[in-house]
N, C-alpha and C positions, 0 to 999 in steps of 0.2 A: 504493500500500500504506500509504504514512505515512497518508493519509485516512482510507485504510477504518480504520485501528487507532483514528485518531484519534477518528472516529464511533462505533468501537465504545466505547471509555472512556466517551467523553461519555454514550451510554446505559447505561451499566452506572453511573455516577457519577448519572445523574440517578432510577432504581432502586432504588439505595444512599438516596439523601436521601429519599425519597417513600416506599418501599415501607411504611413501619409507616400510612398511610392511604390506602396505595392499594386494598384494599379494599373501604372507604368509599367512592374515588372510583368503582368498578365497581359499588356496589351504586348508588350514584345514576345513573347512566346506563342503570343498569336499570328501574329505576320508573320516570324520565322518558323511556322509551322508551312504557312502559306510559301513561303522563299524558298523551303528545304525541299518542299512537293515540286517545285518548278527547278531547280537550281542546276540539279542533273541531268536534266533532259534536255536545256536551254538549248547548247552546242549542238546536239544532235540534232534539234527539231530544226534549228536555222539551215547546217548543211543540209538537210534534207530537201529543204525548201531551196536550194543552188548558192548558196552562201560560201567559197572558199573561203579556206584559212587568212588572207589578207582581208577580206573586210569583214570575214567573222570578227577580228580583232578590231574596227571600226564598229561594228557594231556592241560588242561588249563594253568599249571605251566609252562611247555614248551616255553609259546611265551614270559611269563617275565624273566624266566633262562638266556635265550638268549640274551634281554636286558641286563641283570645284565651284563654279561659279553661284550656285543657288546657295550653300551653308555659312558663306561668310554675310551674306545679305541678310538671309532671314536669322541668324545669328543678332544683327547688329536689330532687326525690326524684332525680334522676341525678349530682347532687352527693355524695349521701348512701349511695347504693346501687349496686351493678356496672351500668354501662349497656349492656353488650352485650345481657341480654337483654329490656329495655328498646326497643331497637331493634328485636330479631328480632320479638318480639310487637306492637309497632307499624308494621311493614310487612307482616307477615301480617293480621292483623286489618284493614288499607288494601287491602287486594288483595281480601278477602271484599267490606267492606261498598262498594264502586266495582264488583261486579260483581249487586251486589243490587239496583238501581232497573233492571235486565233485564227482571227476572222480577216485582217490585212496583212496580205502575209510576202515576202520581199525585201530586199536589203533596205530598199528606204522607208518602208512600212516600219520596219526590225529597228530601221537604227532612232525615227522619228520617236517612236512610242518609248522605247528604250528611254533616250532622252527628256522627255515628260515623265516619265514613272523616275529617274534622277531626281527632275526637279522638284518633284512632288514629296520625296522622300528627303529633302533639303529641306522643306520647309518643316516636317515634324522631326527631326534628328536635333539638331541645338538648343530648341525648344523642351525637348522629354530629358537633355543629358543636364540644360541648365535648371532644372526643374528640380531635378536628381540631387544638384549640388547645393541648391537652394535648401532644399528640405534634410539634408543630411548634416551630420555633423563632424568638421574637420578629422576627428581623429576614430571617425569611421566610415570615410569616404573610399578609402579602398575597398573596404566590404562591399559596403551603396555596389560600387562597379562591377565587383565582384557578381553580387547576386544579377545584375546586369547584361552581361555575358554569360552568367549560365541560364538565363529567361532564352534571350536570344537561340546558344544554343539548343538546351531544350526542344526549342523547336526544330531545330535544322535535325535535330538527333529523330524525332518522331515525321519529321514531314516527307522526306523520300519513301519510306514503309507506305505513308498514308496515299501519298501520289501513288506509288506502284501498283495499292492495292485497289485502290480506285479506278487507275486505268484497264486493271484487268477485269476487274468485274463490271465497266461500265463502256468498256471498250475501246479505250483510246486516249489520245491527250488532251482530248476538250477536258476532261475534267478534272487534270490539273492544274489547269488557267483558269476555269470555272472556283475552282476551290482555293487556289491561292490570290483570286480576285476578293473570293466572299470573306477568306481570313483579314484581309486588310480593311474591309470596310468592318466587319465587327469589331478589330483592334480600334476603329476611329472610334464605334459607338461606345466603348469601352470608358476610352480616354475621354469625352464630352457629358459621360455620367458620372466618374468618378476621382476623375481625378481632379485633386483643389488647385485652383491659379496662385499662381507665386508671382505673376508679375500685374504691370500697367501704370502707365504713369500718373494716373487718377487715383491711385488706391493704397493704403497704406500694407504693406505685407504682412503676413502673420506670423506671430514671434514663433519659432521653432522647436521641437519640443527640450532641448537642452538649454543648459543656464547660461544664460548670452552677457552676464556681470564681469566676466575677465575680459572683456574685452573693453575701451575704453569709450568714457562714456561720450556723447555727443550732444551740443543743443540743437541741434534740429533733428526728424523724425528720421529712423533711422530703417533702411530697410533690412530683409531677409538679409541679402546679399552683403548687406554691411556686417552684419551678426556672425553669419558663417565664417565671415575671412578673419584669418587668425594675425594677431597683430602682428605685423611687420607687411603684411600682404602688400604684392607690388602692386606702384601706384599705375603702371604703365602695360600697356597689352607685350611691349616689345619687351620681355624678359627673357634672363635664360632658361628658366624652368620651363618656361612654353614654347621655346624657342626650340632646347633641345627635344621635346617631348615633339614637336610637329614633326623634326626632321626624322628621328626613328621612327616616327608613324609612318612615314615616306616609304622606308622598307619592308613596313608588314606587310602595306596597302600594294605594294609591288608585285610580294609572290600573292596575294588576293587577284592582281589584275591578270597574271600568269595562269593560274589554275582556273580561273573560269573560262579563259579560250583554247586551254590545251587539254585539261585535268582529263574530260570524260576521253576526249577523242583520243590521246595516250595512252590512259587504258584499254580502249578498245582495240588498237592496235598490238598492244598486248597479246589481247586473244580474250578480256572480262566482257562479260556479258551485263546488262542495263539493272542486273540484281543485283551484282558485284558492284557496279559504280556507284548508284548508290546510297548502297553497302558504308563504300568508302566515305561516304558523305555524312552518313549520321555516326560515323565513326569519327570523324571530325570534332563532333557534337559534343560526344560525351565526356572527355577530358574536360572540357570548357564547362560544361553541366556539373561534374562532379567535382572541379578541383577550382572555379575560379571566385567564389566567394570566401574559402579556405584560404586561399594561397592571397587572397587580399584584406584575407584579416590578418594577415601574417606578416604583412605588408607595411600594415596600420602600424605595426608593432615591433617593426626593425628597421634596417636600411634600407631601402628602395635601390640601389646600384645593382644587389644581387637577383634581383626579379627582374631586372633590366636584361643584366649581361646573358643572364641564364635562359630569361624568354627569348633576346634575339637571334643565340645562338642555334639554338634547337631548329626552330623551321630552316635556316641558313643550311644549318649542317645536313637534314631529312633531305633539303633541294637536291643538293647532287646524290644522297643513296636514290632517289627515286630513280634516277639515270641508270642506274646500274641493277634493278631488279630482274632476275633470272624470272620472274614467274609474277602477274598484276595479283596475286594473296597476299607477297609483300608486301606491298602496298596499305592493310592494314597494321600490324605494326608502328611502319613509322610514321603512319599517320596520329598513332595517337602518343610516339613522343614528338611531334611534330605541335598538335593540338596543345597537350601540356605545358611548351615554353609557349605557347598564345595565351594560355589561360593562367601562363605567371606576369604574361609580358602587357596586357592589356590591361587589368586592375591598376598596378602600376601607373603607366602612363595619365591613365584618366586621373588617377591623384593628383600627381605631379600639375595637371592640366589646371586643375581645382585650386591648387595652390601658387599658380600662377595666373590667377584672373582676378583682375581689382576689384574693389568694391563696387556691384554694381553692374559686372559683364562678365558675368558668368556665362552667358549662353554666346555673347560675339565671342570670348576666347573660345570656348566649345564649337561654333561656327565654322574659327579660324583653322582649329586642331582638323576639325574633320574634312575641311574641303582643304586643306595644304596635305593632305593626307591621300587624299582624290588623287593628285597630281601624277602618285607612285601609282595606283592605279592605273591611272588613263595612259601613262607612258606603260606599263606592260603591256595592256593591252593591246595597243598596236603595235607594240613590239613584239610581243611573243606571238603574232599571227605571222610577221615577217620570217622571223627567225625560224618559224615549225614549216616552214613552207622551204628551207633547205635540212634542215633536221632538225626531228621534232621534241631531242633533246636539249636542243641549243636554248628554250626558251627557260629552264630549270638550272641551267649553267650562270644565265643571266642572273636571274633574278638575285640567287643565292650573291653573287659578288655585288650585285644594290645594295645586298640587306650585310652584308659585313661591312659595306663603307657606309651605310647609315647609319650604325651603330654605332662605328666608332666614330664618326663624324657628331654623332649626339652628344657623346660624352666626352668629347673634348670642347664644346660648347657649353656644356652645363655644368663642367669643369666641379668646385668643389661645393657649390650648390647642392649640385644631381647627386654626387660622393656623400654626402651626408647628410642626403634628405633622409629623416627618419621619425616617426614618434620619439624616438630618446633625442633629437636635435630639432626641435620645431626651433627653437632661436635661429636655427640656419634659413629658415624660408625667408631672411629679411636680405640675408645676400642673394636672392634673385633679381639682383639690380640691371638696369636697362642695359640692352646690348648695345655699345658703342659709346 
């Protein structure tokens, strides 16, 4: 009995601390149930429709171009303006244009809608992450991400099973596009029922639920976003904590822009079959599901360098074993020590990101992070359709030397900042001082 009471507090206390973004985190398990159903078939369905490798990778470029340029705007407008509906219109309008290359089907059909389903999804991303930061409390912000990325993947983990199983009882891929249309607009209605607004310039924000006294006090009203930022918070968007945290995101977002124009078609050249690939995809999932609000509480609670070095390493290093797999079953394996340094390496970053957004622009630095983050994206993309169009290793070879000079390019810019950012040094987040 003492257990069972004891189990019940612990869930009722962990409830209590989460519940003002747990919303958020059911509406992202919802889309990436929808993303996961779609995500492995994408390449396949486009070639099939006469799509080569060189503008498959223009067309996959497409949806993070549009970020690039849509998350630093609606970044700096959800600073400024209520982001709830912000969100709801950005996952519904995601959910239309991801079920529209169905019915128009063609590289500029493919690459058009791509593009709008980007921009759509720009405008509820900085908005849900600055929301996240607002309601959370600095020295459990890794967590917040943590649980964040395992919502997300969650999804990607159940949604290929759910597309597969769908398409074969129901015949085909309309009802993947069907169903990863309808996950998006219920994640909207999700977000417009439940979840509370943090921002607006009309409106005073709501005190959060930790004790916001250490920090100093002010005479005039002070908001969410003032409360959350731990004294010394830089005054300036152009810091090194943000600085280096966007240029490593550069190289996640790289082997991200890689694998979505090569992942399935590599396998299949293998000899894997569309249950296999996947496979590999919700296998993706599950490290990130299981390990990444763990490994960002843990985050909260030491150095941040070593979740850094350790996440970048792993996918970098997984790039070139995939080159050399005798057999596409490899391919699981290191896919999930692959997963693992993402779900050490992302927690991370979004802290770091957190702690480098001034009072006030939580969601334009979130903005900033995720569409400079685009960048490595959209550059794989049509690079690795180039590059697979002479062999279609070359794009895996690439990527991995991005992601070792973005790494170390981060952390020679975030210098002794990034070195010891930690729970036992919060005094150090005051040297994220401006670059230059």
């Amino acid at each position: 009995m003492p257990t069972a009471r004891r189990a019940r507090s612990a869930v009722a206390a962990w409830f209590a601390m989460w519940s003002p973004i747990l919303p958020i985190l059911v509406a992202e398990f919802t889309v990436w149930i929808g993303f996961g159903a779609l995500l492995p078939i994408m390449p396949l369905y486009f070639r099939d429709h006469g799509v080569d490798f060189t503008t498959l990778g223009i067309v996959i470029a497409a949806w993070p171009a549009a970020r690039l340029i849509g998350e630093p705007i609606f970044g700096w407008v959800a600073d400024r303006t209520q982001r709830v509906p912000l969100m709801v219109i950005g996952a519904a309008l995601a959910g239309v244009f991801e079920f529209l290359p169905f019915v128009f089907v063609g590289a500029v059909p493919f690459t058009v809608f791509r593009a709008l389903a980007g921009f759509a999804t720009a405008m509820y991303d900085p908005a849900a992450r600055g929301t996240i930061t607002d309601l959370t409390p600095p020295e459990r912000r890794g967590e917040a991400f943590g649980l964040y990325s395992a919502a997300q993947m969650g999804g990607l983990l159940f949604g290929p099973a759910i597309g597969g199983l769908g398409a074969a009882v129901f015949g085909g891929v309309g009802f993947v596009f069907v169903f990863s249309a309808v996950s998006s607009i219920a994640a909207a209605a999700l977000v417009g029922l439940f979840v509370r607004e943090t921002a607006g310039p009309a409106r005073a924000r709501a005190t959060a639920s930790y004790d916001v006294a250490e920090f100093p006090a002010r005479p005039a009203q002070r908001t969410l976003d003032d409360r959350a930022a731990p004294a010394g918070a830089p005054p300036r968007l152009v810091n090194r904590l943000l600085v280096a945290a966007i240029i490593i995101n550069i190289g996640g977002n790289f082997a991200a822009g890689t694998y979505d124009v090569v992942w399935s078609l590599y396998l299949e050249g293998l000899g894997a079959g569309i249950g296999l690939i996947g496979f590999t995809f919700a296998m993706f999932g599950l490290p990130i599901l299981l390990f990444s609000p763990y490994l960002g509480r843990r985050a909260d609670r030491g150095v941040l360098i070593w979740f850094i070095v350790i996440g970048g390493l792993a996918p970098a290093i997984t790039g070139l074993l995939y080159t050399v797999m005798p057999n596409p079953i490899w391919a699981v394996p290191l896919i999930l020590i692959e997963a693992t340094g993402f779900a050490a390496l992302n927690p991370a970053l979004y802290t770091i990101v957190a702690a480098g957004s001034p009072p006030g622009r939580s969601s334009t630095a979130q903005g900033l992070f995720g569409g400079a983050g685009t960048i490595g994206f959209v550059a794989a993309s049509l690079i690795a359709g180039v590059l697979a169009e002479i062999n279609i290793r070359l794009p895996f070879w690439f990527f991995s030397v991005v992601m070792f000079a973005c790494l170390g390019t981060g952390l020679l810019v975030g210098g002794r900042s990034l070195l010891t950012f930690g729970r036992g040094a919060r005094e150090h987040e005051a040297e994220a001082t401006s670059v230059g």
